[in-house]
DRENDO-1510 file (C-alpha; in Angstrom, 1 decimal, always signed):
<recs>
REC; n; res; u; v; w
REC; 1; UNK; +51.0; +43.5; +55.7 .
REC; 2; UNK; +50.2; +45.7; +58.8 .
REC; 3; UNK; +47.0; +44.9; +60.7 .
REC; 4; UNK; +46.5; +47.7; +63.3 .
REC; 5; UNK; +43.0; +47.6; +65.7 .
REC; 6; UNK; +43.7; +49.1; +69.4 .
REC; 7; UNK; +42.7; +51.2; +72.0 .
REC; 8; UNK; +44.4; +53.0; +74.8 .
REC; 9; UNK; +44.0; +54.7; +77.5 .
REC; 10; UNK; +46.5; +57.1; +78.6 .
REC; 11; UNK; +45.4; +59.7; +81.2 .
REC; 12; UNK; +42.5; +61.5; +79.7 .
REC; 13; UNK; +44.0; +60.5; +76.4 .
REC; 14; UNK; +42.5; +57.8; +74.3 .
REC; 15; UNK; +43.4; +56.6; +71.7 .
REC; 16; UNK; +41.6; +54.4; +69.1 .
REC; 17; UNK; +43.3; +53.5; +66.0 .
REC; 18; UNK; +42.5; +50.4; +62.9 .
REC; 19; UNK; +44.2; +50.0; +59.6 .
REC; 20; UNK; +45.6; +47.5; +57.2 .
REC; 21; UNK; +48.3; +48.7; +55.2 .
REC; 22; UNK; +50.8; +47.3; +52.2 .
REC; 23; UNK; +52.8; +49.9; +51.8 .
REC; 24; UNK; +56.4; +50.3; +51.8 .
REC; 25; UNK; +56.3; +53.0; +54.2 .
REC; 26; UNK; +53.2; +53.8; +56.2 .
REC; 27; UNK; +53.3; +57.0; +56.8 .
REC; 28; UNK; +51.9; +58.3; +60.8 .
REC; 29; UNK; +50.8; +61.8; +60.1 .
REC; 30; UNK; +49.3; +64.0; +62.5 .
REC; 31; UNK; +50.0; +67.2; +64.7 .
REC; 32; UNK; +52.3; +66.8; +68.3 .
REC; 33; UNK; +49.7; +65.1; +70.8 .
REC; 34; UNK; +47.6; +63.4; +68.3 .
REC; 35; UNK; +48.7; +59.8; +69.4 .
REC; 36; UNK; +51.9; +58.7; +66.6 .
REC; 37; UNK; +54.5; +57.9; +68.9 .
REC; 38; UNK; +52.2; +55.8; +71.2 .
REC; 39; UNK; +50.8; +54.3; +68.4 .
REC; 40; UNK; +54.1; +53.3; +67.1 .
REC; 41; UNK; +55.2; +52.0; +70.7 .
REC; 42; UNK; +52.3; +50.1; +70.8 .
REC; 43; UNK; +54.0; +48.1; +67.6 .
REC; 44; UNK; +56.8; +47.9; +69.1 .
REC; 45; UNK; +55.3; +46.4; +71.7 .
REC; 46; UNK; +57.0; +49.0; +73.9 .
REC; 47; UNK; +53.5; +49.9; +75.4 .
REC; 48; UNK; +50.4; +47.2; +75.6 .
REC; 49; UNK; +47.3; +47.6; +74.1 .
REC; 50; UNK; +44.2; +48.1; +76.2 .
REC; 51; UNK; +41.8; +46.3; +73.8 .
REC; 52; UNK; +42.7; +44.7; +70.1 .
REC; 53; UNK; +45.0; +43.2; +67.7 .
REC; 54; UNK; +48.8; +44.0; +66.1 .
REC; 55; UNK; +49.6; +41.6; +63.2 .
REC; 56; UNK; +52.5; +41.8; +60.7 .
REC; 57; UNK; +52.3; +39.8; +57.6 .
REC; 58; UNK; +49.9; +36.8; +59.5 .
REC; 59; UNK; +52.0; +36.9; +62.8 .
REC; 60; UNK; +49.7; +38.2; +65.8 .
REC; 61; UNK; +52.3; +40.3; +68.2 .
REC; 62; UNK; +49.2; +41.5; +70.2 .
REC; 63; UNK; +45.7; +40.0; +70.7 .
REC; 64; UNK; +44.5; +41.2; +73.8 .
REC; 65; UNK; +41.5; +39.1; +74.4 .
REC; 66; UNK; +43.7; +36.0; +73.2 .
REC; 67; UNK; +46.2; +37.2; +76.1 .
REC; 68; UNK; +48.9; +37.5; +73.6 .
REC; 69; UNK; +52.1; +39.9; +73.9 .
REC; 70; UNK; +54.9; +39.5; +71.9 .
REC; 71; UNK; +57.6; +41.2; +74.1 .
REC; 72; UNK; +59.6; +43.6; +71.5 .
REC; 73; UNK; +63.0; +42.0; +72.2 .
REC; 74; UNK; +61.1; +38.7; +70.1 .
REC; 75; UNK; +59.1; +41.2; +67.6 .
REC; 76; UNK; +62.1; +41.4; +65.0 .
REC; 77; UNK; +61.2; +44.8; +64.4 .
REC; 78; UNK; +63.5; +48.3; +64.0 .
REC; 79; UNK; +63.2; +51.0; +65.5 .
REC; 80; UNK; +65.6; +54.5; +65.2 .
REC; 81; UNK; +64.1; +57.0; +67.4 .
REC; 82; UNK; +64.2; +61.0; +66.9 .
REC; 83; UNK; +68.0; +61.3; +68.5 .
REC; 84; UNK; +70.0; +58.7; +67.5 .
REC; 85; UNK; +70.6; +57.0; +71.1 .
REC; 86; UNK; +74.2; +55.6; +69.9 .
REC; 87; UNK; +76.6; +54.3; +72.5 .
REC; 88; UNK; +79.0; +57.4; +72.9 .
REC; 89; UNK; +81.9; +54.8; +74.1 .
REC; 90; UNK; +81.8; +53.2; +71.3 .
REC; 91; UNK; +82.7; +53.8; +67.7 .
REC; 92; UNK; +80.7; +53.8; +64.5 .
REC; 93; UNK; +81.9; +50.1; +63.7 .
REC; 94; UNK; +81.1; +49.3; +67.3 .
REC; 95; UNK; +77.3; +50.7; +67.3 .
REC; 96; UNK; +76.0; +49.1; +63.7 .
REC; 97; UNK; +77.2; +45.7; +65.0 .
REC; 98; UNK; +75.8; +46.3; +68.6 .
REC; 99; UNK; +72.1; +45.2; +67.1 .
REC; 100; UNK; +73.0; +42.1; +65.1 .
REC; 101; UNK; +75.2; +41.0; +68.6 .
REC; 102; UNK; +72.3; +41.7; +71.0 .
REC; 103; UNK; +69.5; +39.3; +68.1 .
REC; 104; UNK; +72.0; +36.7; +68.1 .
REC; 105; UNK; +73.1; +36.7; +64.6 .
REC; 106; UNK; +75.6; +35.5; +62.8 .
REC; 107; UNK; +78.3; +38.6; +61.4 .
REC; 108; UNK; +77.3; +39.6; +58.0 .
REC; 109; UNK; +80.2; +41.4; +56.3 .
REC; 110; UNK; +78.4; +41.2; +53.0 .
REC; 111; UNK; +75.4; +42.8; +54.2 .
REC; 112; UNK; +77.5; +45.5; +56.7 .
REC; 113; UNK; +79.1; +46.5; +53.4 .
REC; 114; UNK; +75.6; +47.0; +51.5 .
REC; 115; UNK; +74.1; +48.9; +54.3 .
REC; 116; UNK; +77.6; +51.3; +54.8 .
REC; 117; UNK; +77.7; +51.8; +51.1 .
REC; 118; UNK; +73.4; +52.5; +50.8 .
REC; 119; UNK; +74.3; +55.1; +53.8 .
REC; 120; UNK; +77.3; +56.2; +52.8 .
REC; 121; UNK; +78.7; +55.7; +56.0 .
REC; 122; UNK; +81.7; +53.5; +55.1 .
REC; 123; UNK; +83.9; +56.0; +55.7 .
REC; 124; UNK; +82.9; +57.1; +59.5 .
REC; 125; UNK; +83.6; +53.6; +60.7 .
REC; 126; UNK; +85.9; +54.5; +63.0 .
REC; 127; UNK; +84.7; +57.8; +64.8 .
REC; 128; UNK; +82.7; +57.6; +67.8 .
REC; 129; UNK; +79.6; +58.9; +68.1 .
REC; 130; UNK; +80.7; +62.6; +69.2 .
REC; 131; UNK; +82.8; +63.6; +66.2 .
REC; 132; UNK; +79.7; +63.2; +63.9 .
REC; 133; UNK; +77.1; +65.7; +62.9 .
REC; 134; UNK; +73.5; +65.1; +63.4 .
REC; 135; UNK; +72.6; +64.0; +60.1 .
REC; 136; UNK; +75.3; +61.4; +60.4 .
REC; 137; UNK; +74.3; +59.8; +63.6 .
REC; 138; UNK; +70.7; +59.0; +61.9 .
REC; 139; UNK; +72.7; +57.6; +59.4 .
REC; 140; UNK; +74.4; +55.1; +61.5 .
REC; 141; UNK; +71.1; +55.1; +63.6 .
REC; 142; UNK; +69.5; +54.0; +60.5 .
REC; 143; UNK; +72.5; +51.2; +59.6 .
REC; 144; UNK; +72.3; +49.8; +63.2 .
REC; 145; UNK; +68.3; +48.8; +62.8 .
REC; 146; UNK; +69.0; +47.9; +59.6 .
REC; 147; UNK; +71.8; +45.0; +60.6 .
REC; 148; UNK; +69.6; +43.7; +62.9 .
REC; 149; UNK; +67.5; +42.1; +60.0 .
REC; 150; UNK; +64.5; +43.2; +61.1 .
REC; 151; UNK; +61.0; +42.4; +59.2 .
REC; 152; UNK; +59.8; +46.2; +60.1 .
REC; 153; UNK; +61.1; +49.1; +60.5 .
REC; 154; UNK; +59.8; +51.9; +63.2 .
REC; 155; UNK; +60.9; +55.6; +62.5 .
REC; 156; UNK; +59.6; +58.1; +64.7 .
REC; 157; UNK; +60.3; +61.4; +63.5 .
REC; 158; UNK; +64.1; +60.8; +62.6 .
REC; 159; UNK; +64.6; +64.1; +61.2 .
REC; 160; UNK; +62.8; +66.0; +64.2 .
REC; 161; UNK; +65.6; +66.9; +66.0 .
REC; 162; UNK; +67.6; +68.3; +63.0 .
REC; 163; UNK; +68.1; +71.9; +61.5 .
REC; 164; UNK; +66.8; +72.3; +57.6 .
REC; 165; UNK; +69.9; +71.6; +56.4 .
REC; 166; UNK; +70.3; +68.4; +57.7 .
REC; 167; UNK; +67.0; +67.3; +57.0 .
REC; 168; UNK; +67.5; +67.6; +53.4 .
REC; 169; UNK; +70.9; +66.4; +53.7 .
REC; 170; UNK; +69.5; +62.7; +55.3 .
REC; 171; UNK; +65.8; +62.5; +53.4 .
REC; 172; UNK; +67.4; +61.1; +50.3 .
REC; 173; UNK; +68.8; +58.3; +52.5 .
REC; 174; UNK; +65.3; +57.5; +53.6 .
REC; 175; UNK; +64.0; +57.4; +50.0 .
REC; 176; UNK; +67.0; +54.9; +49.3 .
REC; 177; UNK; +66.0; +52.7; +51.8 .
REC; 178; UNK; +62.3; +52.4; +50.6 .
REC; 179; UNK; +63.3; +51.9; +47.2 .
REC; 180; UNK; +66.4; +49.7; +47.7 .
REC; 181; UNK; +66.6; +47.7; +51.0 .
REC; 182; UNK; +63.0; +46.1; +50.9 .
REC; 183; UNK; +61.9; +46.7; +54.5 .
REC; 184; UNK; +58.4; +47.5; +55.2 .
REC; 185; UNK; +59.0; +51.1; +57.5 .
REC; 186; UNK; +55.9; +52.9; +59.7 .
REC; 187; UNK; +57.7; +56.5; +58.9 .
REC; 188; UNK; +56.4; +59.2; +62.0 .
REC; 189; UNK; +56.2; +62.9; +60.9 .
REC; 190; UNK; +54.2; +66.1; +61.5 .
REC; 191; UNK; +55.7; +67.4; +58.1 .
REC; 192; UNK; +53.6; +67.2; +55.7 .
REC; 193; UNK; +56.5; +67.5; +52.9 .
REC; 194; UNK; +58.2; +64.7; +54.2 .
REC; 195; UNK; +55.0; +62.6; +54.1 .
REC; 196; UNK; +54.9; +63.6; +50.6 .
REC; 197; UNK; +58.1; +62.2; +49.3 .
REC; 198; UNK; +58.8; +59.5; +51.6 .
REC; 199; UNK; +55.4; +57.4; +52.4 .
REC; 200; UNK; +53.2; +55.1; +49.9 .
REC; 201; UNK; +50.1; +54.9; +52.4 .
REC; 202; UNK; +49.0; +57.3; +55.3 .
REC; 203; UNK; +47.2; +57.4; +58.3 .
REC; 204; UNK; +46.0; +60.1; +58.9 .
REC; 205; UNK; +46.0; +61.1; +62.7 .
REC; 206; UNK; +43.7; +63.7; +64.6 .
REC; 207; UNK; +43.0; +63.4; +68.5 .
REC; 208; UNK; +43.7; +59.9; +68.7 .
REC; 209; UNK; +41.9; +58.8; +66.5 .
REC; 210; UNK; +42.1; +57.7; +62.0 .
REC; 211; UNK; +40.3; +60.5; +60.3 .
REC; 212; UNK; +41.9; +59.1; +56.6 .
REC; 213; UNK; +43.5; +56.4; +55.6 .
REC; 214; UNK; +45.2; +56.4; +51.7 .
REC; 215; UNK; +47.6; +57.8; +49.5 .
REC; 216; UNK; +49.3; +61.2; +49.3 .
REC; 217; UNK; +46.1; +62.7; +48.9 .
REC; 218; UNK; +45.2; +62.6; +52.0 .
REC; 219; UNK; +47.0; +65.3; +53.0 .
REC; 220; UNK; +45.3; +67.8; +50.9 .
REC; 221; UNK; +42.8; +69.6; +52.7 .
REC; 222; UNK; +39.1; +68.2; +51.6 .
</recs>
């Protein structure tokens, strides 16, 4: 589970946000400015809290008034961002291991080959970072968190810097991974269709602060 209840400050922006959610994906809905990515940094533990509590499954990562910050390096959380961010020196081999190295765990060849093959990116392993297209650097994006072992996984808007084509070429990748690798992901989009066939629970964004919490339906007009 994923226990939300924060505020922030950011320049005339506040932001005020609670929620509890089970789902497999937690969708972060809203229009650009409406507080997502902040929200989702503030999980990360990327940016502090001004006032309240972050909790994943019983751990507390932030209690503010308990003086407790989990730094993110310690959160054992994901997190691919819009572009990719892949090492361009190194290859595609080179950048899904570069997360497991950096946590300290031990090489997993077993799992490397269930992520490449649930990615279908087996056969890029070789190519830096530069020969791919877009929708294949998400991919590896996407592989690299994943290898890391992490306990949640933090997408903010992964397909927002790709053409339509793309998008629909990657989206069934995301549905994989919600139905098949078992990872609790908070998915950030302003695309309501993506919402639709990706989350099982959304929160509903406006202004910075929850106007709905639920299912699909929230994002039918009421």
């Amino acid at each position: 589970m994923l226990r939300v209840d924060v505020t922030k400050q950011l320049g005339e922006f506040s932001l005020q946000a609670a929620f509890e959610s089970e789902g497999r994906v937690t969708g972060l809905f809203g229009a650009s400015g409406a507080g997502k990515s902040s929200l989702v940094n503030m999980i990360a533990g990327l940016l502090r809290p001004d006032r309240g509590t972050i909790a994943i499954d019983g751990e507390t990562l932030d209690d503010t008034e308990k003086r407790v910050h989990v730094p993110p390096w310690r959160r054992r959380i994901g997190y691919v961002f819009q572009d990719s961010r892949l090492f361009p020196h190194l290859n595609v081999l080179q950048n899904l291991d570069y997360g497991r190295r950096m946590n300290g765990l031990a090489d997993d060849a077993e799992q490397r080959k269930r992520v490449t093959a649930l990615l279908d990116i087996g056969h890029l392993l070789d190519r830096r970072p530069g020969r791919l297209s877009g929708g294949e650097r998400q991919r590896v994006a996407l592989g690299r968190a994943l290898l890391a072992k992490p306990r949640l996984l933090l997408l903010d808007e992964p397909l927002g810097a790709l053409d339509e084509g793309r998008r629909a070429e990657i989206l069934p990748y995301l549905v994989r991974l919600r139905d098949e690798a078992r990872i609790p992901m908070v998915y950030v989009s302003h695309d309501a269709a993506e919402m639709r066939q990706l989350a099982t629970q959304i929160v509903l964004l406006q202004r910075g602060r929850v106007s709905s919490f639920g299912g699909v339906k929230v994002l039918t007009p009421g």
